[in-house]
N, C-alpha and C positions, 0 to 999 in steps of 0.2 A: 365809253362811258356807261355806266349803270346806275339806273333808280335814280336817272337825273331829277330834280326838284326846283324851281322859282316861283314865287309868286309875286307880285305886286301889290300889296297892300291885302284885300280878300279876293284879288282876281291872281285864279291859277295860270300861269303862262305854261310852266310846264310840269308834267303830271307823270313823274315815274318814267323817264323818258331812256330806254337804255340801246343801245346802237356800237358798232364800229367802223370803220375807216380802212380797208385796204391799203397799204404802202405803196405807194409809186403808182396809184389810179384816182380816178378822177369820181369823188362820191358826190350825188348828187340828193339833199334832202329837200322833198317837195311838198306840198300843201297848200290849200288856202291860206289866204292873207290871215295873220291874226292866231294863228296856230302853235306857234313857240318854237317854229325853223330860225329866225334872227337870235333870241334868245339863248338858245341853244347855239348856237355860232359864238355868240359873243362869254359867253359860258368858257367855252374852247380855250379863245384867243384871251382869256385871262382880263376882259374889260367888264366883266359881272361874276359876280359871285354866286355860285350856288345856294341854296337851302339847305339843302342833303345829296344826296348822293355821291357816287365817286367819279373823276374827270382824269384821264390820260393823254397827255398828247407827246409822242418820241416818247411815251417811259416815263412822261413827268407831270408835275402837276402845276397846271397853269398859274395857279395861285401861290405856292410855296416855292416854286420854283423858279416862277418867274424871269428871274436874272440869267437862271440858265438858258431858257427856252426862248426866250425873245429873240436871240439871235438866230435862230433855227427857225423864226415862222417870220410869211408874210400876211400882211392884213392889208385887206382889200375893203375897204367901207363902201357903203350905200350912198351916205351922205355926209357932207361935209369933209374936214379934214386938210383942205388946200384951200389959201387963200384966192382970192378973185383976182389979186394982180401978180400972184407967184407967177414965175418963168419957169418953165418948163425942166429943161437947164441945170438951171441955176438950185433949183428946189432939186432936184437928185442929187446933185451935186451934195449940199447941203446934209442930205439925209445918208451921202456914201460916207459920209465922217465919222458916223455910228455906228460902223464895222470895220472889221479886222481884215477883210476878205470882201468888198463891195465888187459889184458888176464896174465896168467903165459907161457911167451916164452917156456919153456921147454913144457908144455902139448899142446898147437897150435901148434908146430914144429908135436908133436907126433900123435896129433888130422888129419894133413896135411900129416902124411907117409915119415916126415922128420928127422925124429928121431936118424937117424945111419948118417945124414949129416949135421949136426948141428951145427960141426967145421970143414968144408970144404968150402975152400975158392969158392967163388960164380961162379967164372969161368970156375970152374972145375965141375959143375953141368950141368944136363942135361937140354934140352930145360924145359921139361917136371916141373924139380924140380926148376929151377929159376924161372918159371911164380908161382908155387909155395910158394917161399919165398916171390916175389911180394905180392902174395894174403895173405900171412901172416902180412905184414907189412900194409896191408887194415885194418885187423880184430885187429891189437895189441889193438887197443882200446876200441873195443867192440861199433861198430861205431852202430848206429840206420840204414844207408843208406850206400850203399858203390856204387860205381860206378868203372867201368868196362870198359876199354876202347881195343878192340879185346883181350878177356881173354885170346882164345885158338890159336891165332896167332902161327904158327911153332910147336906147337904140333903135335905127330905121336897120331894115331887113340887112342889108348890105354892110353896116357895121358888126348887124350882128353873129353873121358869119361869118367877118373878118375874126373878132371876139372867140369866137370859138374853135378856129383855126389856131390861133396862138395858145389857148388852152391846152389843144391839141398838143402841139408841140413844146408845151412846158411836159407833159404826160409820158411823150418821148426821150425826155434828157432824164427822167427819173423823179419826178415831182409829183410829191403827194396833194392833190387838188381837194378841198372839202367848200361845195359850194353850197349857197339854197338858192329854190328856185318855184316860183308856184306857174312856171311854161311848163307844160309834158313834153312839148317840142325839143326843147331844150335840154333836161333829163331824156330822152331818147335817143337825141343825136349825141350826146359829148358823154354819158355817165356807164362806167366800168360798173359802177355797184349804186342802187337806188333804195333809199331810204325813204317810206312813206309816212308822213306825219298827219296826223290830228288831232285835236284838242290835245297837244301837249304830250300825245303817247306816241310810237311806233306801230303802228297797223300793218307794215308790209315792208321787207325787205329781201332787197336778191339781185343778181343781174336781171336786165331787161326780160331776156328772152326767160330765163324763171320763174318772174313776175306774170307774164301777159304767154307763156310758151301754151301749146298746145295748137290743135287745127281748128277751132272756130273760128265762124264767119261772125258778121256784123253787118246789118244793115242799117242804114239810119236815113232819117228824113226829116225836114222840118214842117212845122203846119201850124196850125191853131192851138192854142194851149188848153191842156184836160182834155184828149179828147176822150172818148167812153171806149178804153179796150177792150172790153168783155166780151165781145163779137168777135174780136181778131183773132183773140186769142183761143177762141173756139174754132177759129180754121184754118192756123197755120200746124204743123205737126207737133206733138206732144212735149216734146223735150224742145221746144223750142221756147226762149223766155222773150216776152216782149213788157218793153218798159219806157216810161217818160222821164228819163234821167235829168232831166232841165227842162225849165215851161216852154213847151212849143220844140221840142227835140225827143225825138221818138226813137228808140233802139229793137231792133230784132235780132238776137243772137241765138246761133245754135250751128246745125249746116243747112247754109243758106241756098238752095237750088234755084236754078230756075222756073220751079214752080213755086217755091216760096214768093221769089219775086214778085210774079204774076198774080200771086194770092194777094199778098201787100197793097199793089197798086191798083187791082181790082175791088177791096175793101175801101182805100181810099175812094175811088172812083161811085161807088155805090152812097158813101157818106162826103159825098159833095167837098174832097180835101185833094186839093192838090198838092202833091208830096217834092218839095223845093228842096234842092241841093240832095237829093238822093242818093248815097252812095254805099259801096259794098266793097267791105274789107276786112283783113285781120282784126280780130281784137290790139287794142292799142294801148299804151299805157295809160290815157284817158278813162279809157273806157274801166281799166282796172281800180283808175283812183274813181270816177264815180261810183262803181258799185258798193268801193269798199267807202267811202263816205255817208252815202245812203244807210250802211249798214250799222254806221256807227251814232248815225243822226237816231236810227229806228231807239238804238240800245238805249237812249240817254235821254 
């Protein structure tokens, strides 16, 4: 897409918004809630309309094309979409009648760990198994693209590495995945290519390791919120950048040594802060979306 455009009435959702999609990888668009990542999806999969700009999906154009392209993609909602007493079943079944070339519902139920809930009504399902059956009704057509809008919303830990495993192996058979997602956890474990959004633009895109590569360290700790860095930052080494990236979440980045360390927690120790959850690691792609948030919050 390029110079993607929507607004809502005089509220901009998205803002010039231009990005791509590798074939047969798994793109992960991330950002805070409210940023124009859904928008932007639903832009895609032909359920809104642009303002301006241009939209391709396979070659085509979600709006004009329509008829062609529906059978080529899967959509995965957030919400709604399945009834509260739909059967599991029974509702693929249903929706294999709208292709030429469906999956067999019975072995994608069983393929998805749904096999023993197959005629249970949808409500009486777990978080875990309706985002599930959702994903089922993506795949009944054996779509080339499927898109993905918070897959693992309200999943407990455990479904949602289940979730991501099966992502995984849609990525395997050749499936084009375009999800959004405002976890870093999430884009860092499953995403080939990561597209960074805010207010409606693109701020950052690449694979992982091109996004956050390089050899910096990262310390961080938590404490009292604002605390006065003017001190620290006077005694850790030069090229070191030290920051409160969130209230009461404190960052030291640069090369973090063991005397860094010792400087840190001795600064602490002098201004009466006990530094909780202390730890020392790569930069992550957290740390890459707060800076470049900050950065954009500064501009605006």
């Amino acid at each position: 897409m390029v110079d993607l455009r929507v607004s809502y009435g005089s509220v901009r959702a998205v803002a010039g918004l231009t990005m791509t999609a590798p074939v047969g990888a798994i793109t992960a668009v991330v950002g805070r809630n409210g940023q124009g990542k859904t928008t932007t999806i639903e832009v895609c999969e032909g359920l809104r309309r642009a303002d301006a700009g241009s939209v391709r999906v396979l070659g085509l154009d979600p709006q004009s094309d329509a008829d062609r392209l529906r059978p080529r993609v899967g959509v995965m909602l957030q919400d709604g979409g399945i009834g509260a007493m739909a059967r599991p079943l029974e509702y693929l079944r249903t929706l294999a009648g709208f292709y030429a070339d469906p999956r067999d519902p019975v072995e994608l139920l069983d393929w998805l760990g749904l096999a023993d809930r197959a005629r249970s009504p949808f409500r009486r399902l777990s978080g875990g198994e309706q985002q599930r059956v959702k994903l089922a009704a993506a795949l009944i057509g054996r779509p080339e693209v499927v898109f993905l809008d918070e897959p693992s919303t309200g999943l407990d830990p455990a479904a949602r590495r289940g979730m991501w495993e099966l992502l995984g192996a849609l990525r395997r058979d050749g499936v084009s995945v375009l999800l959004t997602t405002h976890q870093m956890a999430e884009a860092e474990t499953l995403a080939d290519h990561i597209v960074v959004v805010e207010a409606g633009q693109v701020i950052a895109a690449g694979s992982l390791a091109e996004l956050v590569g390089g050899n910096e360290d990262i310390l961080t700790f938590n404490g009292p919120m604002h605390l006065d860095l003017r001190t620290l930052i006077g005694v850790v080494p030069p090229e070191t950048v030290v920051a409160e990236p969130s209230p009461g979440r404190y960052r030291v980045a640069g090369q973090v040594t063991p005397q860094t360390i010792a400087t840190v927690t001795a600064w602490c120790a002098q201004h009466g802060v006990t530094p909780r959850d202390l730890h020392v690691g790569r930069r992550s792609l957290e740390d890459l979306f707060l800076d470049l948030a900050d950065d954009e919050d500064q501009v605006r």
